[in-house]
Backbone as a chain_set.jsonl record, in Angstrom:
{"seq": "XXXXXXXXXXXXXXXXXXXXXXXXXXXXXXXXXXXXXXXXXXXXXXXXXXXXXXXXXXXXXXXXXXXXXXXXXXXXXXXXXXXXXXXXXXXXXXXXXXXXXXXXXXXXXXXXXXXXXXXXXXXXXXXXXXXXXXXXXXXXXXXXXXXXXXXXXXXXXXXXXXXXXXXXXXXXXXXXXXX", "coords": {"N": [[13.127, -29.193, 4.562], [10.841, -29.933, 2.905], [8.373, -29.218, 4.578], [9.149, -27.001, 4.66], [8.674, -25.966, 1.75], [5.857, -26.663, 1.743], [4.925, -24.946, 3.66], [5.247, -22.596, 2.413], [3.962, -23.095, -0.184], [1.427, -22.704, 0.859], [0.976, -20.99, 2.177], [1.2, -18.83, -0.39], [-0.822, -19.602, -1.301], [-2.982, -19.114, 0.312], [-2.827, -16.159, -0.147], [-3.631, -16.383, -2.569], [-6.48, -16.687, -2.483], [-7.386, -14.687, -0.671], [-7.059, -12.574, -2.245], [-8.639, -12.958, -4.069], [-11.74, -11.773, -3.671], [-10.719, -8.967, -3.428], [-9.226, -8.462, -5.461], [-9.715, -9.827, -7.907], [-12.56, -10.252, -8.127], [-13.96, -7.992, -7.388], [-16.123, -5.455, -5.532], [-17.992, -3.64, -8.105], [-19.616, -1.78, -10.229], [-22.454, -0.886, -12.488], [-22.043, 1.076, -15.558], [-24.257, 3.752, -15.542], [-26.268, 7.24, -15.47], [-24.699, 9.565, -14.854], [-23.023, 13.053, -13.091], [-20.574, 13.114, -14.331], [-17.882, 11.369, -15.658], [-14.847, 9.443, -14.523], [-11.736, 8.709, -15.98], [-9.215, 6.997, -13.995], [-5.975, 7.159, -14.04], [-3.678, 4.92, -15.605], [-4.577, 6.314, -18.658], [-6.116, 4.155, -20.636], [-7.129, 2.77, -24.048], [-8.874, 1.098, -23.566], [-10.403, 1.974, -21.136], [-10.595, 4.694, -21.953], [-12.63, 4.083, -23.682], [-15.033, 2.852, -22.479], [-15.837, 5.359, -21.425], [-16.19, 7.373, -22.936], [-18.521, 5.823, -24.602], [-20.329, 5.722, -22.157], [-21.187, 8.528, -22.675], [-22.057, 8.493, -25.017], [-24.437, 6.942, -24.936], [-25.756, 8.967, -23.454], [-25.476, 8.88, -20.607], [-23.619, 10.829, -19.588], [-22.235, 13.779, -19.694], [-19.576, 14.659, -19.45], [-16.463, 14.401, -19.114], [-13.463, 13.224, -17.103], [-10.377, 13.255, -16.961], [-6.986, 11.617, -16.246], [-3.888, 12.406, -16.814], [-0.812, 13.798, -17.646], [0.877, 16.096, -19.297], [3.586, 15.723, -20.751], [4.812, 14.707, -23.103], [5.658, 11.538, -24.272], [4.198, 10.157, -22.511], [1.43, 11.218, -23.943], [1.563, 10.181, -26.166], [1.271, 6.851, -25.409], [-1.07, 6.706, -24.729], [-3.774, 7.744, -26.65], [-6.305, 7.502, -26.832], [-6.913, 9.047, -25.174], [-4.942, 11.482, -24.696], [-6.369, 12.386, -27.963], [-8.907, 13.113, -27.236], [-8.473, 14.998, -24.932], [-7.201, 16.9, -25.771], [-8.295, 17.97, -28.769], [-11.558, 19.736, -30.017], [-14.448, 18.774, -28.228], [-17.84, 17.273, -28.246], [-18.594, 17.336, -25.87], [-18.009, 18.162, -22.271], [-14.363, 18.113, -21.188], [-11.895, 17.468, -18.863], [-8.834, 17.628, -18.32], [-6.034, 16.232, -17.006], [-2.86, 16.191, -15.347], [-3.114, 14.741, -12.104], [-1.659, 16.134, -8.675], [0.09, 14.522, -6.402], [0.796, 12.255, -8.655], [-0.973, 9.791, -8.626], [-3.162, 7.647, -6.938], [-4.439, 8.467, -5.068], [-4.04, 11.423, -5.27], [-5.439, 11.46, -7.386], [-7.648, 11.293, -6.383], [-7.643, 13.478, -4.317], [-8.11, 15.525, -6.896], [-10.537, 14.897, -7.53], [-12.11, 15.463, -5.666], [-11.683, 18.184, -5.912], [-12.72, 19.223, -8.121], [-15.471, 18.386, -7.935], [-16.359, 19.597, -5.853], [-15.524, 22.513, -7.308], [-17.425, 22.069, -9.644], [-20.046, 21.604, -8.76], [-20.573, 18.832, -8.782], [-22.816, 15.817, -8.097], [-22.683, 13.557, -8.133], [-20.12, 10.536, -9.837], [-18.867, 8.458, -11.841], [-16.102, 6.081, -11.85], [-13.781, 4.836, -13.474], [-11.758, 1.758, -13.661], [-9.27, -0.37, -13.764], [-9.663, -3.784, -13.354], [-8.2, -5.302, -11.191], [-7.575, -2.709, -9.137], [-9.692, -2.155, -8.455], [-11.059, -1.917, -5.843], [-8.914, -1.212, -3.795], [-9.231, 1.86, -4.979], [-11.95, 2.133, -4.503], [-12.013, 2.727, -1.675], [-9.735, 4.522, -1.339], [-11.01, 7.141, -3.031], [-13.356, 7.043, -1.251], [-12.249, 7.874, 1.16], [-11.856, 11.007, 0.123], [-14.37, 11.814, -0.976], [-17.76, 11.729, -0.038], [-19.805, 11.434, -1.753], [-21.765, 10.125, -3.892], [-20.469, 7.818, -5.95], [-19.823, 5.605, -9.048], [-18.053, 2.678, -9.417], [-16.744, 1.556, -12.057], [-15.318, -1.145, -14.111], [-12.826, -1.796, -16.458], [-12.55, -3.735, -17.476], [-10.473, -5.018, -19.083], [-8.362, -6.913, -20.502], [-6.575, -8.942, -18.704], [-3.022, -10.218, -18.374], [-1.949, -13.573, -17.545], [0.561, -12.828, -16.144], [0.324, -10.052, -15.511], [-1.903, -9.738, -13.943], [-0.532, -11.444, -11.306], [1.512, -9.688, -11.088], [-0.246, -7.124, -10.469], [-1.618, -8.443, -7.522], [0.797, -8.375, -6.19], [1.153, -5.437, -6.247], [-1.251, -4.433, -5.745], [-1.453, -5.496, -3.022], [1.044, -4.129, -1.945], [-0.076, -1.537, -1.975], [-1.621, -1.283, -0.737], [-1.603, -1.477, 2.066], [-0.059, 1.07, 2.253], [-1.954, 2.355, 2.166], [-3.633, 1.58, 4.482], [-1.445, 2.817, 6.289], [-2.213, 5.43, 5.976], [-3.888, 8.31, 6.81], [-6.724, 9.874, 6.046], [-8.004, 12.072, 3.455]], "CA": [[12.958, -28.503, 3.3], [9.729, -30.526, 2.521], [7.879, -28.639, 5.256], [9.213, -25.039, 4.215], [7.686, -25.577, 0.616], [4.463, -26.95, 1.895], [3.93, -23.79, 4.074], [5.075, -21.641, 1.213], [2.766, -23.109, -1.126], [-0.043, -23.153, 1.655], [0.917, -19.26, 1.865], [0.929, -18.512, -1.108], [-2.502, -20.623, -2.133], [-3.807, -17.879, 1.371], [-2.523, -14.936, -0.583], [-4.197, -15.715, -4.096], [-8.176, -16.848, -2.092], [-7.807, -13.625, 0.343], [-6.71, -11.524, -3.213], [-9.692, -12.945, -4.922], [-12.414, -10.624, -3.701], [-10.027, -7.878, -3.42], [-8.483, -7.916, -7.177], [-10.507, -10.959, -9.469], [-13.861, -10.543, -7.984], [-13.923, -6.815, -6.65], [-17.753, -5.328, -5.82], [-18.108, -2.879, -8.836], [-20.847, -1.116, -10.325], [-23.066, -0.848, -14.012], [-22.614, 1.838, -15.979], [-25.201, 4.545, -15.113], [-25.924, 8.117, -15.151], [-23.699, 10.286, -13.397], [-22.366, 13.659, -13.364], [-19.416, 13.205, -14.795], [-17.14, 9.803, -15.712], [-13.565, 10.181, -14.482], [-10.743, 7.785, -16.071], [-8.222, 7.644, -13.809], [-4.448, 7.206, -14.68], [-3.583, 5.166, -16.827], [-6.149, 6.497, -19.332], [-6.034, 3.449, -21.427], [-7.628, 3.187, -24.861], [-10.167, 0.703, -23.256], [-10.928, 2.912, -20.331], [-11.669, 5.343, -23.087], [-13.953, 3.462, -24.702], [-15.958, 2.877, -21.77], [-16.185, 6.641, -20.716], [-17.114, 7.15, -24.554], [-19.922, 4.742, -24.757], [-21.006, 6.354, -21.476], [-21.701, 9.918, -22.888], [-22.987, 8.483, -26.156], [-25.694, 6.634, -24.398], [-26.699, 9.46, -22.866], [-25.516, 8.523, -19.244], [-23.465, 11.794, -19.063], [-21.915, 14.75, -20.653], [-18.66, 15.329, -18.818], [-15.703, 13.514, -18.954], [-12.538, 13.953, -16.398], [-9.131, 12.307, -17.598], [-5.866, 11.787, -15.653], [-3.417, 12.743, -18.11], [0.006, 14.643, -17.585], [1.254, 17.158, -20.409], [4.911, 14.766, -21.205], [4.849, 14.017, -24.843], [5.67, 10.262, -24.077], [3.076, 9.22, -21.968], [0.442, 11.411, -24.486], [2.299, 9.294, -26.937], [1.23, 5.78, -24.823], [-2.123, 7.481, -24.647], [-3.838, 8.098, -27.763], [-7.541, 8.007, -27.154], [-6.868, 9.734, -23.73], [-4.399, 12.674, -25.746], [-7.295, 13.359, -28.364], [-9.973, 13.663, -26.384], [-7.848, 16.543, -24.097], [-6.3, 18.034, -27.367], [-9.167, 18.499, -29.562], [-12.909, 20.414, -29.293], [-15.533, 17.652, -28.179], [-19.241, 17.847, -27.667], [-18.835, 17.01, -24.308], [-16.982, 19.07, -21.931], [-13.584, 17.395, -21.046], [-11.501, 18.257, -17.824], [-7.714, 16.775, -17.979], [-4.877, 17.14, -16.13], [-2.177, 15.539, -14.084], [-3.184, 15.418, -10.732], [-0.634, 16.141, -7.897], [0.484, 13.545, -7.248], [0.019, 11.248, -10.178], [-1.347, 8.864, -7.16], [-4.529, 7.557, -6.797], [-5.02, 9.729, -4.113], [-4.062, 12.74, -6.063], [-7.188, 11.432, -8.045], [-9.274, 11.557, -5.433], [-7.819, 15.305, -4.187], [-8.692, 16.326, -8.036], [-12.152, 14.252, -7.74], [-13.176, 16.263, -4.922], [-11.734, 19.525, -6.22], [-13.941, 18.961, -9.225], [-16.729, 18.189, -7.199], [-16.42, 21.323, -5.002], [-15.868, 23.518, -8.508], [-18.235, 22.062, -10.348], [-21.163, 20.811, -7.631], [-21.538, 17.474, -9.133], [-23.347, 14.931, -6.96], [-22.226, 12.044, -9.356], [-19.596, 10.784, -10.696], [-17.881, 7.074, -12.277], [-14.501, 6.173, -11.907], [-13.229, 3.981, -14.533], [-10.12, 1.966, -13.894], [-8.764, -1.844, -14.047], [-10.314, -5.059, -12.374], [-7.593, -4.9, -9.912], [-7.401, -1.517, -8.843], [-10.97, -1.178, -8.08], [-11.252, -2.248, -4.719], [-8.454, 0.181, -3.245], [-9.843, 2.73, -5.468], [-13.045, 2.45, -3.766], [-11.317, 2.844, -0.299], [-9.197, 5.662, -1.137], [-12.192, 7.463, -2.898], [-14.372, 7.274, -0.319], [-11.791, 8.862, 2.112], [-11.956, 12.057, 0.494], [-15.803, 12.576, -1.207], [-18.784, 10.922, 0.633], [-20.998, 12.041, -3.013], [-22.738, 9.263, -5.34], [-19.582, 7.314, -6.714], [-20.368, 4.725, -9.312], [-16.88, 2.435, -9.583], [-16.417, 0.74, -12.883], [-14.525, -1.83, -14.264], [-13.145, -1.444, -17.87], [-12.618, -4.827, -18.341], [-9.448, -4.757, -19.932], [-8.05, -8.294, -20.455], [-4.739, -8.744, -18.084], [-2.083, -11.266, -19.45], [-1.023, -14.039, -16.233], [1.666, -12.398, -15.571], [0.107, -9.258, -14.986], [-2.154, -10.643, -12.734], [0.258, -11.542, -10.321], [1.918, -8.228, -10.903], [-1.361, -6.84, -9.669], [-1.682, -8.963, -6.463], [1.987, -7.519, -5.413], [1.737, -4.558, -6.484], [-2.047, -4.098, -5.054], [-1.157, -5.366, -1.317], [1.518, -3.104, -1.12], [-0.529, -0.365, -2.224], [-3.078, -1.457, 0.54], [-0.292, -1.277, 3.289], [0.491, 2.171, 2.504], [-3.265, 3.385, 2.264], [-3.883, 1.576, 6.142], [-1.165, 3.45, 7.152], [-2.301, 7.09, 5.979], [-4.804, 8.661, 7.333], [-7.795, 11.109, 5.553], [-8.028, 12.057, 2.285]], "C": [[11.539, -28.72, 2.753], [8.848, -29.341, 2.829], [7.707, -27.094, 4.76], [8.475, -25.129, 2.743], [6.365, -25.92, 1.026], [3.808, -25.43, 2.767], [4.184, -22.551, 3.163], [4.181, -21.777, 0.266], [1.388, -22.664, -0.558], [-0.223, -21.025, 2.002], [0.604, -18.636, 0.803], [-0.758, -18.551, -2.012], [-3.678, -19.502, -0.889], [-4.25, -16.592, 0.626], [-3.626, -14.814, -1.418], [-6.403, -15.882, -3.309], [-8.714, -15.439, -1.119], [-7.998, -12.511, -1.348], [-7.963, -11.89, -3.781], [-10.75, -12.186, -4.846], [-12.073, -9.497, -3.915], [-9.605, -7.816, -4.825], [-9.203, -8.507, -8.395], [-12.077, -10.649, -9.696], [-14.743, -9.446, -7.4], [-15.309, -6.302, -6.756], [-17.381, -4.029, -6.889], [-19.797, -2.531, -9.505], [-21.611, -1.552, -11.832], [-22.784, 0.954, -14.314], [-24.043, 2.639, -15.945], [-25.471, 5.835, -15.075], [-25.429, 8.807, -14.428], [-23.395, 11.843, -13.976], [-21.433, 14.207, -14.256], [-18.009, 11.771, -14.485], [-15.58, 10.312, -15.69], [-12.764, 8.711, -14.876], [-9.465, 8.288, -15.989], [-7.333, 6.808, -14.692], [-4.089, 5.239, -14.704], [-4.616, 4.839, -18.026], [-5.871, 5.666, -20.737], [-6.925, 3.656, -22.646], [-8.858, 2.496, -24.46], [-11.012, 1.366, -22.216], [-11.576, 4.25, -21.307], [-12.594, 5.096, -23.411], [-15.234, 2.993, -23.659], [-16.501, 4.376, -21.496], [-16.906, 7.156, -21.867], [-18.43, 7.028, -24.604], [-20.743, 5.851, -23.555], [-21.901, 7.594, -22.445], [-22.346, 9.159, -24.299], [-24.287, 7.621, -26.093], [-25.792, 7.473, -23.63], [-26.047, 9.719, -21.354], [-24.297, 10.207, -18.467], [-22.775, 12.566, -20.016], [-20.41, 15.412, -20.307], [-17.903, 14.247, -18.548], [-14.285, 14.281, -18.116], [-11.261, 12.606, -16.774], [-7.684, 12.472, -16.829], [-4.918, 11.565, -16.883], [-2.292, 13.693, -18.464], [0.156, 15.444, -19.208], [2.669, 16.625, -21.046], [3.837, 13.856, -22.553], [4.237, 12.492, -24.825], [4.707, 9.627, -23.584], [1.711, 9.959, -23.061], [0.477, 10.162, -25.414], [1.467, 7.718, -26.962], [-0.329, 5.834, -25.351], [-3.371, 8.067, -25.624], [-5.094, 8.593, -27.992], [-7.905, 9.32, -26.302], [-6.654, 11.407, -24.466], [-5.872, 13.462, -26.399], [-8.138, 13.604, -27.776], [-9.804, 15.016, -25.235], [-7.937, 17.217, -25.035], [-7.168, 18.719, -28.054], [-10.666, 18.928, -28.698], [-13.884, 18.802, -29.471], [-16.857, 18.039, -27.727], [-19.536, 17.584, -26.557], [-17.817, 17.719, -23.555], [-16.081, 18.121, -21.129], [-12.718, 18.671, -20.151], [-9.973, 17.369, -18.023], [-6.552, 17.443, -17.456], [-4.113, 16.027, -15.269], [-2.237, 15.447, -12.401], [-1.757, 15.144, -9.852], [-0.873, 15.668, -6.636], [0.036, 13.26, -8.069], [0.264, 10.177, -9.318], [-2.861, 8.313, -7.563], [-5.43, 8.175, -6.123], [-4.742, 10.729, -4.279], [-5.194, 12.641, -6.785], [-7.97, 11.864, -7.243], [-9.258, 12.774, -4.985], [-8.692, 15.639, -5.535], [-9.645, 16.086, -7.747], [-13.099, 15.401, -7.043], [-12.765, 17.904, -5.249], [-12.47, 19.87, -7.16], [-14.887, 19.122, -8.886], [-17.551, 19.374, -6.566], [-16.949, 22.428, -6.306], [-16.938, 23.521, -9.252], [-19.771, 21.368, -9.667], [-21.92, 19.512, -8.25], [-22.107, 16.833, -7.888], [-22.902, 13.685, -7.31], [-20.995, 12.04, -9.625], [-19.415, 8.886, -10.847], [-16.915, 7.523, -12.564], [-14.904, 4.853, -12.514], [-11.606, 3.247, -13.632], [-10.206, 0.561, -14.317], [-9.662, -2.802, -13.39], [-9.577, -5.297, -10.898], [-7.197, -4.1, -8.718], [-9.03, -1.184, -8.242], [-11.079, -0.854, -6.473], [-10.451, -1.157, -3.763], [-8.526, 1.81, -3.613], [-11.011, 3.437, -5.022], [-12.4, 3.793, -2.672], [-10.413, 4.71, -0.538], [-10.239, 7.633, -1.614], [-13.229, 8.183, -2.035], [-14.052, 8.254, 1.071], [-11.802, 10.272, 1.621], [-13.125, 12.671, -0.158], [-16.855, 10.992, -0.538], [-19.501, 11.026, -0.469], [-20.805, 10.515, -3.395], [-21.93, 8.605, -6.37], [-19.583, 5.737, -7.361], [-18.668, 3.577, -9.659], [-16.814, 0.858, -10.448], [-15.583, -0.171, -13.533], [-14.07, -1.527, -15.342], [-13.035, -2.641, -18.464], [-11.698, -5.607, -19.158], [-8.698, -6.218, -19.673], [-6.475, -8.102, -19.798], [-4.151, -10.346, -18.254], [-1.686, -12.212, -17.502], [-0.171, -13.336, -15.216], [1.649, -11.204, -15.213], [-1.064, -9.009, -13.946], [-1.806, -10.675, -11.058], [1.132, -10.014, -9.843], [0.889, -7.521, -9.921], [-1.63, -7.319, -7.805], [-0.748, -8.216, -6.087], [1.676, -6.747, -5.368], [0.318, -4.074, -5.373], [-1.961, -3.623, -3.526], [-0.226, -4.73, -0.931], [0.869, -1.794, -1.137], [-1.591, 0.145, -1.255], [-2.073, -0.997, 1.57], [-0.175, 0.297, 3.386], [-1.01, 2.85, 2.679], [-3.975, 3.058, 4.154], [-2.986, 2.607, 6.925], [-1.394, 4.74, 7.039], [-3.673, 7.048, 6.348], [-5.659, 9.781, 6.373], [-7.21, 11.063, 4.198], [-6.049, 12.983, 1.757]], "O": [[11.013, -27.778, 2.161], [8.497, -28.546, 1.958], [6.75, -26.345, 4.562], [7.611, -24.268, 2.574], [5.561, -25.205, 0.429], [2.687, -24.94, 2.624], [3.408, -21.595, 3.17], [3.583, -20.8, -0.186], [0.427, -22.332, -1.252], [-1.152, -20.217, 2.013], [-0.303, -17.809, 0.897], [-1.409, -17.902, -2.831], [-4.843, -19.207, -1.158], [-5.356, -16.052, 0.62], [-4.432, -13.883, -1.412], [-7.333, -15.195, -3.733], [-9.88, -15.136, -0.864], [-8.993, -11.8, -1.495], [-8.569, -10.861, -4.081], [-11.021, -11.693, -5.941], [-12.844, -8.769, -4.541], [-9.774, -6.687, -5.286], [-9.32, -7.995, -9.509], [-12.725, -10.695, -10.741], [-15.889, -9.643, -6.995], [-15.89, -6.519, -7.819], [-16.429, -3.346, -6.512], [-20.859, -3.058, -9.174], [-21.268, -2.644, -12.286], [-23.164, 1.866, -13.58], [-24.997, 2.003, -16.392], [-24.61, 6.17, -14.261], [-25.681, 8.731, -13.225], [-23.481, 11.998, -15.194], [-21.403, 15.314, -14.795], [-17.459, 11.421, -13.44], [-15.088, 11.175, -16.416], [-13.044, 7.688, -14.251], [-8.776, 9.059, -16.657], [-7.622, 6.075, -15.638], [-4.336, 4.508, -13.746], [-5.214, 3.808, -18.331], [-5.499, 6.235, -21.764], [-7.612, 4.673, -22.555], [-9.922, 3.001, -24.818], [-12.236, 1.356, -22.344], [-12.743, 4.64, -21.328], [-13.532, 5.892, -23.471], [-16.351, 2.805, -24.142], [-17.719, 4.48, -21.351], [-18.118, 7.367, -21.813], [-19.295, 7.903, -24.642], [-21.598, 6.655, -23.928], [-23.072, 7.473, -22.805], [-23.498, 9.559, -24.465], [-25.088, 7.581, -27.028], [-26.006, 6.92, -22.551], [-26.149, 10.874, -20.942], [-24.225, 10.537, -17.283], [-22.668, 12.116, -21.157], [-20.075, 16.496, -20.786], [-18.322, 13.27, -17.929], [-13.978, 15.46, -18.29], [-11.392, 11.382, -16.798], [-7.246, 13.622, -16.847], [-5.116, 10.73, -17.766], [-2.493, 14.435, -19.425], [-0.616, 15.164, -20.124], [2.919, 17.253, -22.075], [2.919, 13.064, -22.764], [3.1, 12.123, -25.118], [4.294, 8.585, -24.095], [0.757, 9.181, -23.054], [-0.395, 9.293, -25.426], [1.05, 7.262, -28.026], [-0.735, 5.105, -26.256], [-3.944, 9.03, -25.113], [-5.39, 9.514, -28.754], [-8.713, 10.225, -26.508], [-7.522, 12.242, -24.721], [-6.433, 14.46, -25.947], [-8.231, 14.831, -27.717], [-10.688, 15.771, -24.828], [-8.745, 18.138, -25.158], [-7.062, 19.944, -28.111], [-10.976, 18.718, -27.525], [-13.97, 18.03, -30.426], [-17.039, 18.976, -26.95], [-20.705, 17.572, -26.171], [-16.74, 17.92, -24.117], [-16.656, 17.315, -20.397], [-12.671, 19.89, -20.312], [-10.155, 16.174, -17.79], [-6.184, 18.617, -17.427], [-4.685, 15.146, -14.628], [-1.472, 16.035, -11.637], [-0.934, 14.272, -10.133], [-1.717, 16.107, -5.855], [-1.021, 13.728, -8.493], [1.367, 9.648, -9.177], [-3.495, 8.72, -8.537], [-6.625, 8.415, -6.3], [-5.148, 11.443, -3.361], [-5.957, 13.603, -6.876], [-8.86, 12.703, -7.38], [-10.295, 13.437, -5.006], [-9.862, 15.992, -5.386], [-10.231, 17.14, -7.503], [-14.125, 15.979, -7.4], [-13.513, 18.794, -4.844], [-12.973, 20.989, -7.059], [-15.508, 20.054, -9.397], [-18.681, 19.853, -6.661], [-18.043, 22.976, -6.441], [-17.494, 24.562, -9.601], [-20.443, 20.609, -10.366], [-23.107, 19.187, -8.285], [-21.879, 17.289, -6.767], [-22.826, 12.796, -6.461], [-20.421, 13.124, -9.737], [-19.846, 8.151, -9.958], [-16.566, 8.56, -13.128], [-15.836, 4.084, -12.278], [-10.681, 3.905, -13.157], [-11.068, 0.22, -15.127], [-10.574, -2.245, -12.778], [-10.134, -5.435, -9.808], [-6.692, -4.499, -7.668], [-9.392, -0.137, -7.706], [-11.166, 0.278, -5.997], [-11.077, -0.354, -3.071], [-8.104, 2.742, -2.928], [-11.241, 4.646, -5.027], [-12.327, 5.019, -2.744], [-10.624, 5.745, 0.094], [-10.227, 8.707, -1.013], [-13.731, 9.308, -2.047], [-14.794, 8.959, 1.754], [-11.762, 11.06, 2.566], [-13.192, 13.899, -0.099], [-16.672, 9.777, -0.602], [-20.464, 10.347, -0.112], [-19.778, 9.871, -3.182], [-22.326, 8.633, -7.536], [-19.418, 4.76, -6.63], [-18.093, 4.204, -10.549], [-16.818, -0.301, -10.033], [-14.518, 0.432, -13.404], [-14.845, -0.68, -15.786], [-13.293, -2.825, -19.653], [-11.999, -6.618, -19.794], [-8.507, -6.54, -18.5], [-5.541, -7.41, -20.202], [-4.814, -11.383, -18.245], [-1.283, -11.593, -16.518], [-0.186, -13.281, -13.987], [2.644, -10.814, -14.603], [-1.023, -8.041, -13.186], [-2.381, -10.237, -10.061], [1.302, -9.482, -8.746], [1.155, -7.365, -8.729], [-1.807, -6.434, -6.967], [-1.15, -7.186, -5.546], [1.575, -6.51, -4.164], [0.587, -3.468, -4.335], [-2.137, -2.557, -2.935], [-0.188, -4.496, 0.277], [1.249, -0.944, -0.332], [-2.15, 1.217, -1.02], [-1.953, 0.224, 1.669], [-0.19, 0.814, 4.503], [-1.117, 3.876, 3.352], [-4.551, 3.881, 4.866], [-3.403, 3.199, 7.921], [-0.871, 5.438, 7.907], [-4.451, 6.098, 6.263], [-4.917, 10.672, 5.96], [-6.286, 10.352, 3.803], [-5.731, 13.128, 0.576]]}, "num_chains": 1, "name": "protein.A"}
C-alpha cells in the first residue's frame, strides 16, 4: 500500500512539473498591433478588458468575440453582450462559431481572415488554455498570431480543473488531424 501511494504521489508530482510549461508558464505574447483582437469563448469581462485597452491604445480597431445568441450565456457575459449589442467605434464581429470548440474558433479565425484579408490578429484567452490554443491555431492559419494571456486570477481549485481538463483536451487535438 506504502509503495502504491509513493508512485501515485511521484505521478502525480510528474503530471503537475510536465503541466507547468504547458498551463502555469505557457510561451505567450505582449500586447501589440494587430489586425484585429479575437476573444475567444468564454468572453469574460477580463478578456474584455484586455481587447478594450487594446483598441484604445491604438493597437487595433477590430474586435472579434465568441459569443452565441442564448439569453443565458449573454446574461454570464456582460461586457462581451454590449459590445455585440450596441454601435461601437470600432468595428465588432460576434458570433457563435460552429462548433463552440476551440477549433470552431480557429475555422471562424481563418474565415475572418480569408473575408477580411487581415495579416494579424491576437487571441485573448486564459493562462491555461493558451498553449493548446496556440497548437490548434496554428493548424488552421499560418498568418501573424499574437497569443495573449488575460490574466484572469484562477482560484486552486480551478487550477487543477485546468490541468484535467487541458490534457484531455490535448489527447483529442493529437488525435485529429488539420484544421
Amino acid at each position: 500500500m506504502k509503495r502504491l501511494l509513493i508512485l501515485a504521489a511521484a505521478l502525480a508530482g510528474l503530471v503537475v512539473l510536465i503541466g507547468l510549461p504547458l498551463y502555469v508558464f505557457p510561451a505567450h505574447d505582449e500586447p501589440r498591433a494587430v489586425d484585429a483582437v479575437y476573444v475567444i469563448g468564454p468572453p469574460t469581462d477580463t478578456r474584455m478588458e484586455l481587447a478594450e485597452q487594446m483598441i484604445a491604445d491604438g493597437l487595433t480597431d477590430t474586435m472579434v468575440v465568441s459569443l452565441g445568441e442564448d439569453d443565458e450565456e449573454r446574461g454570464k457575459w456582460h461586457e462581451a453582450a454590449a459590445a455585440c449589442d450596441s454601435a461601437q467605434r470600432y468595428e465588432v464581429f460576434c458570433s457563435e462559431p460552429d462548433p463552440f470548440t476551440t477549433r470552431g474558433e480557429a475555422r471562424w479565425l481563418r474565415s475572418l481572415v480569408d473575408q477580411e484579408g487581415w495579416e494579424s490578429v491576437a487571441v485573448i484567452t486564459t493562462t491555461p488554455h493558451l498553449t493548446r490554443t496556440r497548437v490548434i491555431m496554428e493548424r488552421c492559419w499560418d498568418g501573424d498570431i499574437a497569443y495573449l494571456s488575460s490574466g484572469e486570477h484562477l482560484d486552486p481549485w480551478y487550477w487543477a480543473y485546468h490541468y484535467a481538463y487541458q490534457s484531455a483536451a490535448f489527447v483529442k487535438v493529437w488525435l485529429e488531424d488539420g484544421c
